[in-house]
N, C-alpha and C positions, 0 to 999 in steps of 0.2 A: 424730206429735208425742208421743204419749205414750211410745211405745218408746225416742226419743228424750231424755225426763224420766226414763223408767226409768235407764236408761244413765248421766245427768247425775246421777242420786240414788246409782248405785253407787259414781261414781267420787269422790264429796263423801262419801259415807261409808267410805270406805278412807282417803281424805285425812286425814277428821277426825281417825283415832284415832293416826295419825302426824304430822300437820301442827298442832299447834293454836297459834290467833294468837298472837303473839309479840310480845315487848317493841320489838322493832325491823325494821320492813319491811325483805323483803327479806332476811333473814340466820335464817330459822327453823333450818334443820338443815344438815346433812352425810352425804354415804356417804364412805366412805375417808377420805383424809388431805383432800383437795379439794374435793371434788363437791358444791356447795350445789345447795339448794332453795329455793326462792322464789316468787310469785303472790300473787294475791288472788281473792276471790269478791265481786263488788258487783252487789246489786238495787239496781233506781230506781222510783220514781213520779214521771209525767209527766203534766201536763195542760196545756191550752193553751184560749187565746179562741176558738183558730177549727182548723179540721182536714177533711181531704177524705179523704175514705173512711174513716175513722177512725185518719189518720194524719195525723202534726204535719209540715206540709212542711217542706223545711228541714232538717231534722234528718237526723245522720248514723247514731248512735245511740239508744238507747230515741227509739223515733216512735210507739209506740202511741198513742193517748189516752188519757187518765184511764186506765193497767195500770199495775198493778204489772209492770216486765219484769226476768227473770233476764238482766242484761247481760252477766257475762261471768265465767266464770272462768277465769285463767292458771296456768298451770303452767311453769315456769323451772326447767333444767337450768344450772347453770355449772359449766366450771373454768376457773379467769380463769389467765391468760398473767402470770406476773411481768414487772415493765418493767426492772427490775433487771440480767437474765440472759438467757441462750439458753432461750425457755421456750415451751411450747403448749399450746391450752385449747383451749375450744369454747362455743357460748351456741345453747339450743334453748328455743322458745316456743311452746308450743299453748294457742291461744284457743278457749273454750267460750263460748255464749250467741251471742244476739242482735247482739252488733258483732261477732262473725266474719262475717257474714253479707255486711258488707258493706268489709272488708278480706283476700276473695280475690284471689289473683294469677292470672292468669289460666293456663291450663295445670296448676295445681297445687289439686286439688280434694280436701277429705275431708270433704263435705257438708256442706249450708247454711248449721249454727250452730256449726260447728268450720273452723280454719285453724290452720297451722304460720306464724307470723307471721317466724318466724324459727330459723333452725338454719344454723349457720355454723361453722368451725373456725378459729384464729388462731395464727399463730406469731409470736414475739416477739423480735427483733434490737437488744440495746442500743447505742446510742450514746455516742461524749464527753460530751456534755451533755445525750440525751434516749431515745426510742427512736423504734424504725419495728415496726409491727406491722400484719402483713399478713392478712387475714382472705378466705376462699373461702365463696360460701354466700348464703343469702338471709337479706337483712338489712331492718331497717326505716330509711327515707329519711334523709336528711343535712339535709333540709328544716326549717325552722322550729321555733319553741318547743312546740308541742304537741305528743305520742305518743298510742299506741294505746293503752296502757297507762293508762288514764282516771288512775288512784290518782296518777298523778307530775305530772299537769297540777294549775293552779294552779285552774282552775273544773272545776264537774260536766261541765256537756255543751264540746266543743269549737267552736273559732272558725269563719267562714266559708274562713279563709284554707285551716284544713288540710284542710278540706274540699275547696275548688274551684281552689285555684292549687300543692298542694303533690302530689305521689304520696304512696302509703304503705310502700310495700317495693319493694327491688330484687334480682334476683341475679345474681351475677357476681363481680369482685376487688375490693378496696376495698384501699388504703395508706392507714394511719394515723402518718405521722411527726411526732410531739414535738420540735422543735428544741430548745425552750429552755424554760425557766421560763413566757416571755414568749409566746413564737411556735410554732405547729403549722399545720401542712396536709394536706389529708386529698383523696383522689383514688376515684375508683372508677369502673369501666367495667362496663357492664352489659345485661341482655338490651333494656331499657328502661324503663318505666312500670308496676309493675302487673303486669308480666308473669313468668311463671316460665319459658315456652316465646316465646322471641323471636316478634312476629305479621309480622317482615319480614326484608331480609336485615340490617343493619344494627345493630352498637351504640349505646347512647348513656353518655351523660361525665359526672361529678359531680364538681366539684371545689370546695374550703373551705379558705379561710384564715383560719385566727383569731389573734387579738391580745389579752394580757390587760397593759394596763398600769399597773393596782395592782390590789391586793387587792378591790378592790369593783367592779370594772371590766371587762365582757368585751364585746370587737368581734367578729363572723364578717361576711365575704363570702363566697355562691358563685355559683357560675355552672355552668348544664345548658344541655347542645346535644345532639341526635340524633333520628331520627325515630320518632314513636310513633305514626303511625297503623297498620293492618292495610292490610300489601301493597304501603306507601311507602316505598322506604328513601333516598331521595332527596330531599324537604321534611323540612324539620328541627322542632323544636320548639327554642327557645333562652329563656333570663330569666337573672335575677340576684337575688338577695335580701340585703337585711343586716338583721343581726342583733344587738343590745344592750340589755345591760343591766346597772345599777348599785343600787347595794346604799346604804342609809341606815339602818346601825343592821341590825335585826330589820324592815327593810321595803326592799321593791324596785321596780324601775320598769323592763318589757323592751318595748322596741321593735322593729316587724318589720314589713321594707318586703321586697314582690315584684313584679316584672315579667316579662309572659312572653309569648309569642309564637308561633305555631303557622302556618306557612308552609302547611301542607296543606290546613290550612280557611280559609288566609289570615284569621286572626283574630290579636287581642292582649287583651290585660288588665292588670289591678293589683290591688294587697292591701296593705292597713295596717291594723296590729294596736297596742294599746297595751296593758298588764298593769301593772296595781298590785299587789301583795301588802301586806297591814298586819298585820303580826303583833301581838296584842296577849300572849300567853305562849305558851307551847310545847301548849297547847292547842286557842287557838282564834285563827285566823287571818281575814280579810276581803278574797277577792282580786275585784277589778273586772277589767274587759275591756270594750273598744270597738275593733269592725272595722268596715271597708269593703272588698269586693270591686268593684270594675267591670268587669264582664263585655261590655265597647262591640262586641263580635259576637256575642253567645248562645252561643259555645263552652265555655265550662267550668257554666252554668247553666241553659242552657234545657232543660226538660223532663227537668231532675234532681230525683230526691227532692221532686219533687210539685210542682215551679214548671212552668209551662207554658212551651211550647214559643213563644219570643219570639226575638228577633233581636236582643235588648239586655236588659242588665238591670243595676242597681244595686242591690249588699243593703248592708244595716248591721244594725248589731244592740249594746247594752248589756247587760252582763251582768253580775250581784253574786251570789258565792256563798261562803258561811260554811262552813268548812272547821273542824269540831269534834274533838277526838278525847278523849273522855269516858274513855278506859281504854286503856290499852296495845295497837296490832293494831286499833284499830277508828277508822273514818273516818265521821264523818257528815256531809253536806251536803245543807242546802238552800240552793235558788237563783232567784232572777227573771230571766227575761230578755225582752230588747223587741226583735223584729225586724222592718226596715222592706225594704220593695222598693219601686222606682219603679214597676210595674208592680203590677196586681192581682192579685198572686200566694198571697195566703192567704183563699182561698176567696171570690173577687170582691172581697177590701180589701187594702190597703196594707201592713197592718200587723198582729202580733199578739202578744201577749204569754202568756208562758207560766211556768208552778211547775213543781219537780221537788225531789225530795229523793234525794239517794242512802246506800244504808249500805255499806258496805265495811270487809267482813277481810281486812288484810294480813300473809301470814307469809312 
């Protein structure tokens, strides 16, 4: 661990004298004509009502109790594809801290608190009215409103949803075609789940169609089929998700329904998310969250991230977290939230509540 803080002190001090936080996420520098750079660095404090071993169940991210934890720093490589022309880029992401820990792919390892979340190349084919951009590589999921990427989610800690019904990376081919203004659809065929090294013979399928029909307005459907367990390539996993959300002014409102299916473990589930964002100025923001996952066979929950090993579960959970940003490059949040299970899954009760605050630099 400490070797490991060494390492993580080198590489934030080489950062700092060429990266420092910047007026606009996301857009600090350049090499060449192209090649941005981009990340952030974000500590949290976590504490919670209740905790089994000294860890917050539930939780994907910072699980410590009452620690301060170095969650994560990114490092972002772009050179983005014009949509314009005949054009190629590439997009590489290495995550440092504590959430790499727990979005490896399988097959693809560069120890505990580091992960290549993403490194992919793209080439760009314009259209009459839009483009198709084809991208090889491993990428992060098609799935739902929330990323890995904490700083671009609307709360500190993430939902149950992206937790237990969505993957987090895939690799393989992905098509991105832009029809219209209006209309895009996005396809990609893959090793599977999670994985970097296929665990059977078999691919599986992602496919999204979205729809924007005004300015404040965005629809997505998709739909996954292929098998993900190790050594089946035969039972499928299959769902569908949709995805929305509408814009009021400087405040928003996203909707996110999932259903899914696992033939292998002969199980099924569901997920509903709901996301306010209240902007009150370009500083300080106020976004809620309310999920429900139903877990009706203990497949995507039992005996994960510190719930016991049960054969059903229902979580919920409310969540308020104030999004500040006091000075150009810097994020602050603090956050409540209230998480409930039908089951006595936080440490023999029902339920538990928990603080966290995060600070984060993004350049």
């Amino acid at each position: 661990m400490k070797a490991a803080l060494r390492r993580m002190a080198l590489v934030l001090t080489a950062a700092s004298g060429a990266l420092p936080c910047a007026a606009r996420a996301g857009t600090v520098g350049s090499l060449g004509d192209s090649l941005q750079i981009s990340g952030f660095v974000q500590a949290t404090y976590q504490s919670a009502s209740r905790d089994v071993n000294r860890q917050i169940v539930g939780r994907l991210f910072a699980r410590d109790q009452s620690q301060f934890t170095l969650e994560a720093f990114e490092l972002g490589l772009d050179r983005p594809a014009a949509t314009n022309r005949r054009s190629a880029g590439f997009t590489a992401r290495l995550l440092y801290g504590s959430a790499a820990t727990y979005t490896h792919s399988a097959g693809l390892d560069l120890g505990p608190q580091a992960d290549l979340t993403q490194a992919f190349a793209i080439v760009n084919l314009p259209t009459r009215t839009g483009s198709v951009q084809l991208s090889a590589g491993k990428m992060v999921t098609m799935m739902g409103l929330e990323v890995i990427e904490s700083t671009l989610n609307p709360n500190l800690s993430v939902g149950n949803q992206f937790v237990f019904v969505e993957n987090f990376t895939d690799l393989g081919l992905d098509v991105n075609w832009t029809i219209d203004s209006r209309w895009s659809t996005r396809w990609r065929v893959t090793n599977g789940w999670d994985v970097a090294v296929d665990n059977n013979a078999s691919s599986s399928a992602m496919g999204r169609v979205g729809f924007v029909p005004d300015a404040k307005t965005n629809l997505a459907v998709l739909g996954y089929y292929g098998p993900e367990q190790a050594g089946n390539s035969s039972d499928p996993r299959y769902g569908g998700e949709f995805l929305g959300s509408r814009s009021f002014g400087s405040h928003s409102v996203t909707v996110q329904l999932d259903q899914g299916r696992d033939d292998a473990v002969s199980a099924s589930w569901w997920g509903a998310g709901v996301w306010a964002t209240l902007s009150f100025n370009p500083s300080a923001s106020l976004a809620l969250r309310a999920d429900v996952v139903d877990d009706s066979d203990g497949a995507r929950t039992s005996g994960a991230l510190g719930y016991p090993a049960v054969g059903a579960q229902q979580l919920s959970s409310l969540t308020a977290t104030l999004n500040l940003r006091p000075v150009a490059g810097i994020l602050v949040r603090p956050e409540i939230r209230y998480d409930h299970s039908d089951q006595a899954a936080f440490d023999g009760h029902h339920e538990q509540l928990a603080f966290a605050v995060g600070a984060a630099c993004t350049f």
